[in-house]
VMD Tcl script that draws the C-alpha trace (Angstrom):
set ca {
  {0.00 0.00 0.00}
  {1.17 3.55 -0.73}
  {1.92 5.89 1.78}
  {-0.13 8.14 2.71}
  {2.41 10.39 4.59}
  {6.43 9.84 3.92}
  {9.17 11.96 5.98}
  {12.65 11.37 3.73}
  {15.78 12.46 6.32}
  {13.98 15.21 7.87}
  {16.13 17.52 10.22}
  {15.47 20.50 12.55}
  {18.53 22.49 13.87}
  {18.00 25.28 16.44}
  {21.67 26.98 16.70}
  {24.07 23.67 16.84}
  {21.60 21.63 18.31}
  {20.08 18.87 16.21}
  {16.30 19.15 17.60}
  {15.33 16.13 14.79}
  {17.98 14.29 12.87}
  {17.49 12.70 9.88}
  {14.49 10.87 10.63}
  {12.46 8.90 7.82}
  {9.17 6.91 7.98}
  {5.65 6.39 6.50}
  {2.22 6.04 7.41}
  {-0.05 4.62 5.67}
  {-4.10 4.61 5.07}
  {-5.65 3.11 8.28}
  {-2.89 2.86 10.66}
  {-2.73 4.14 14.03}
  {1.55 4.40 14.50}
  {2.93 5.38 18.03}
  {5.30 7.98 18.55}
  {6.97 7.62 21.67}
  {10.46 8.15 23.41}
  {12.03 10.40 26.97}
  {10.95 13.95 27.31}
  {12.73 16.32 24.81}
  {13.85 13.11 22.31}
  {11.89 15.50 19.49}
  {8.72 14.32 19.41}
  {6.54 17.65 19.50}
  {9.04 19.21 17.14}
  {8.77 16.32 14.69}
  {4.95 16.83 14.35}
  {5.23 20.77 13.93}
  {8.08 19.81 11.04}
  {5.39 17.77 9.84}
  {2.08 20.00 10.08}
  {4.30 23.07 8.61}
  {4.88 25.26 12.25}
  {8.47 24.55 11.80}
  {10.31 24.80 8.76}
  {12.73 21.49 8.28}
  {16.91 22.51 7.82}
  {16.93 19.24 5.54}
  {14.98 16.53 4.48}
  {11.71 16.25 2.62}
  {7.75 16.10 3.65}
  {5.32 14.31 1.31}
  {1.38 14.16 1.45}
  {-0.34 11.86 -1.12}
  {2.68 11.87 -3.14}
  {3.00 15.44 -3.02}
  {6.21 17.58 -2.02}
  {4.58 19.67 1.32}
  {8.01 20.30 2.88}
  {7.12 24.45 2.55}
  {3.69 23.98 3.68}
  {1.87 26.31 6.41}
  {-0.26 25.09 9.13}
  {-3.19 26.53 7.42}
  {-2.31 24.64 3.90}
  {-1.85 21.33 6.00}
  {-5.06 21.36 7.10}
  {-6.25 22.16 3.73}
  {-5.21 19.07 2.22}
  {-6.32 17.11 5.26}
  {-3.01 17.11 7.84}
  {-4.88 17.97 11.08}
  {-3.11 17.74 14.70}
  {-4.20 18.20 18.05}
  {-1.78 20.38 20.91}
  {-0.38 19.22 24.31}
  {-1.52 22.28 25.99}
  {-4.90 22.78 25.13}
  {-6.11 26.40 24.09}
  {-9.29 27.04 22.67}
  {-10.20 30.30 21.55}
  {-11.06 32.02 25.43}
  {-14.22 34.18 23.74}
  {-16.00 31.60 21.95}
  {-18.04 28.75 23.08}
  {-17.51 25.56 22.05}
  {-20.15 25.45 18.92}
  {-17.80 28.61 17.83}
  {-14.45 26.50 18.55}
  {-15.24 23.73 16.61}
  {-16.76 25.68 13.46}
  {-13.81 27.26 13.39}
  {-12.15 24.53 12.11}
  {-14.43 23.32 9.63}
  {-14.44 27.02 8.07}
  {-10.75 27.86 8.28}
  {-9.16 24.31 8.64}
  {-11.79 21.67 6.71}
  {-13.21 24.30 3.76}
  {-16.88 24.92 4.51}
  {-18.55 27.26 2.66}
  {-20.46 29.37 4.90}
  {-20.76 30.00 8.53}
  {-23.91 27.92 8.79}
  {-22.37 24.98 7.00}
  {-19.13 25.26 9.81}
  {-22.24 25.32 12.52}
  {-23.88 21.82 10.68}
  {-20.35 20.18 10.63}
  {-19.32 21.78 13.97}
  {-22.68 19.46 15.24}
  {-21.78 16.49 13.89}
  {-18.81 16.48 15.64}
  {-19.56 17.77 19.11}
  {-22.48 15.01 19.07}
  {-19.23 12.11 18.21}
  {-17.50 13.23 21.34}
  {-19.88 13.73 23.58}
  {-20.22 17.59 23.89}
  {-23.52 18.75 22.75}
  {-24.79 19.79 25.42}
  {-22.19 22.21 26.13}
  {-22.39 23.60 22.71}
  {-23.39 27.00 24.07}
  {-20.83 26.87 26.89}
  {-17.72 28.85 27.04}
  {-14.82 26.76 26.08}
  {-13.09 28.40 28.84}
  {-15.53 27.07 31.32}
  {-14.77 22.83 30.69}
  {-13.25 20.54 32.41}
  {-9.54 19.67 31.35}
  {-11.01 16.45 30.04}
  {-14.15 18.17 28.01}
  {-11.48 20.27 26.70}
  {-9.40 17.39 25.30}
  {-12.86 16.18 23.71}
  {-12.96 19.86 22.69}
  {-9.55 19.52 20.87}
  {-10.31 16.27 18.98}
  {-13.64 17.99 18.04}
  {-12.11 21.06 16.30}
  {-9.22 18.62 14.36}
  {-12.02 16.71 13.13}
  {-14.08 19.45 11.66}
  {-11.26 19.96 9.26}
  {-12.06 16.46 7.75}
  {-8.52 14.94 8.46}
  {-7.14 12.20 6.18}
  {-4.32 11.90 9.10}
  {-4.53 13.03 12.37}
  {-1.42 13.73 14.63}
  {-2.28 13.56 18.55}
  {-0.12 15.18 21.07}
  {-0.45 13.93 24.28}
  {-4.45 13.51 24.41}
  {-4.12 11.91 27.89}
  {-2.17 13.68 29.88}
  {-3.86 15.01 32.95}
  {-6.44 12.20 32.76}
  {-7.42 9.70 35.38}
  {-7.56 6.12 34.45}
  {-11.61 6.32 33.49}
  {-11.02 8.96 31.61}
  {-8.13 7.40 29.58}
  {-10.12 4.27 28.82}
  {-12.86 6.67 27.36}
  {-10.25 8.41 25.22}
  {-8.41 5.12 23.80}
  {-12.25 4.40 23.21}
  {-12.70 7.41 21.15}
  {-9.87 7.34 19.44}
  {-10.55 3.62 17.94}
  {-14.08 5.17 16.81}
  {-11.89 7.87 14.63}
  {-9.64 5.45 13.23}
  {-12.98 3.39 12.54}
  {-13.90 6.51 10.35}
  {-11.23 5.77 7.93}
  {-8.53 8.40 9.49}
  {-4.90 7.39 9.51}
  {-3.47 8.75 13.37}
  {0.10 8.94 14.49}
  {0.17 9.72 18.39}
  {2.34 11.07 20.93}
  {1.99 8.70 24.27}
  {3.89 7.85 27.16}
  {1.42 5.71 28.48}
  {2.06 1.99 27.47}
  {-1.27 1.15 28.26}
  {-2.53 3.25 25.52}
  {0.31 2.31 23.02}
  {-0.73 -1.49 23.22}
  {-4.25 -1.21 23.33}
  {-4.51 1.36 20.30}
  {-1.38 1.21 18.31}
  {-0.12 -1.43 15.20}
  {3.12 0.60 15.01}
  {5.29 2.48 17.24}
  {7.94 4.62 16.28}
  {10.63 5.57 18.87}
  {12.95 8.46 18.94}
  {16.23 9.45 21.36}
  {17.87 12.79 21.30}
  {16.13 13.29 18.13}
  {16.86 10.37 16.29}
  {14.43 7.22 15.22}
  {16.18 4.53 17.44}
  {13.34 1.66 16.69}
  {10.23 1.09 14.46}
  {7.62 -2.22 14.53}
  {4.81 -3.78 16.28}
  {4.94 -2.71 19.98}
  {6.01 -5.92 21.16}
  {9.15 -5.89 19.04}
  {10.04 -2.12 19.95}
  {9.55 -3.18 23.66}
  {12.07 -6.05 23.36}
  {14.93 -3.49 21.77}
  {18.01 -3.49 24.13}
  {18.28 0.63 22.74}
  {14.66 1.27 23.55}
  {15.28 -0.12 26.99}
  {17.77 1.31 27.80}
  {17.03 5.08 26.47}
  {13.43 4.57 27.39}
  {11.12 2.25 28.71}
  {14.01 1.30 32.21}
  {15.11 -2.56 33.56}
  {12.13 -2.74 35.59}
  {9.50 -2.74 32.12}
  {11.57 -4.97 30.38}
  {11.71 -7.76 33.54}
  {7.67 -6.99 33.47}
  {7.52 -7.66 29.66}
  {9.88 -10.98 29.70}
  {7.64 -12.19 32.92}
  {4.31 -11.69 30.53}
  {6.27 -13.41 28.37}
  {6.52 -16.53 29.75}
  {3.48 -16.82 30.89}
  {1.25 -19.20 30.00}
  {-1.35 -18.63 27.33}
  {-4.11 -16.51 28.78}
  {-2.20 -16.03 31.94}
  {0.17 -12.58 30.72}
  {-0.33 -9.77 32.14}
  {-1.17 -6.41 30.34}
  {1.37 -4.07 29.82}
  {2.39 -1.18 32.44}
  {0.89 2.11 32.30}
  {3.39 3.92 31.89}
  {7.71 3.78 31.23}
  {9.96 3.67 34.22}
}
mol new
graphics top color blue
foreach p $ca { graphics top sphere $p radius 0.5 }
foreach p [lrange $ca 0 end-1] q [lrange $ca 1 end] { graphics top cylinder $p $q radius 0.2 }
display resetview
């Protein structure tokens, strides 16, 4: 199958300091790909590279087989490149109808304010937040506003969808509703690529991980392979996972334990 996304030695510099270096991979229609690794490996930077905030200092971006390396963040979202933030900030003013139509109208093309409202709807109603629709975005819950966030992405009709961080601050109910969520987007037909440090999340949702170190892509495969690699851990995932992951391991069938929450 033809990718969907490629990155082709992408690199981000800031003074002498290699931010990203040379990284390369794909994604492809229908996957939902992992992008893990310590604090400050790159990971954040990496998206913006890829959604246009940054500019790369080498290497090539391509979307449906196009060049997009010089793309804005507006243009991304144009042709269906959509991302959600770490820090969520909806627009203070608005309420949350308003957030979310601004999306569709300046992010997914609708022609009219009423048509942004319509689509705006439809999406508020998938995550749960129509009854807030009239509600100050300013006034919700840290976890309404990460429902908030995947809301506005999706009014801009994504064909791939990068998520940064979607559970942090959540409990462990509120996780399980996320990873829950976030299989019903996939199920829509969008390709996602998500920033997690939880491993919970990574094995439930994830068929690939990708894993970067001091800005470099250390490991890619199935989850269970990455978690096995001596490099990813020792740069990432600590002894005391990988003694938890060779116990599950041997096991017997039906007896493993699921993965830890979260890296050492």
């Amino acid at each position: 199958m033809s990718a969907l996304l490629r990155v082709d030695g992408v690199s981000r510099y800031f003074g002498g300091v290699a931010a990203v270096s040379k990284v390369s991979f794909e994604l492809t229609p229908g996957e939902i790909v992992g992008l893990i690794g310590p604090n400050g490996a790159g990971k954040t930077t990496l998206v913006n590279l890829v959604t246009g905030v940054l500019r790369p200092s080498a290497g090539r971006v391509w979307f449906e087989g196009a060049d997009v390396t010089a793309q804005r963040p507006w243009q991304a979202s144009r042709r269906g490149l959509a991302r959600t933030f770490q820090i969520v900030q909806p627009f203070p003013q608005m309420t949350v109808l308003e957030n979310v139509a601004a999306g569709a109208l300046f992010g997914g093309g609708a022609a009219s304010r009423a048509e942004a409202e319509d689509i705006a709807m439809e999406f508020l109603e998938f995550v749960g937040l129509t009854p807030l629709a009239g509600r100050s975005a300013m006034s919700l819950t840290l976890p309404s506003r990460k429902r908030l966030e995947l809301a506005k992405s999706l009014a801009m009709r994504p064909k791939v969808l990068l998520l940064d961080e979607v559970n942090a601050g959540l409990n462990s109910a509120e996780i399980g509703a996320a990873i829950e969520l976030i299989r019903q987007i996939a199920a829509r037909g969008v390709t996602i690529m998500l920033i997690e440090h939880l491993m919970k999340v990574v094995f439930s949702l994830c068929d690939r991980l990708l894993v970067l170190h001091h800005g470099e892509l250390i490991a890619q495969g199935d989850p269970r392979s990455v978690a096995a690699d001596p490099a990813v851990v020792k740069a990432y995932l600590g002894s005391k996972y990988a003694a938890q992951e060779q116990q599950a391991s041997a096991a017997p069938a039906g007896t493993a334990q699921a993965p830890g929450e979260q890296h050492e």
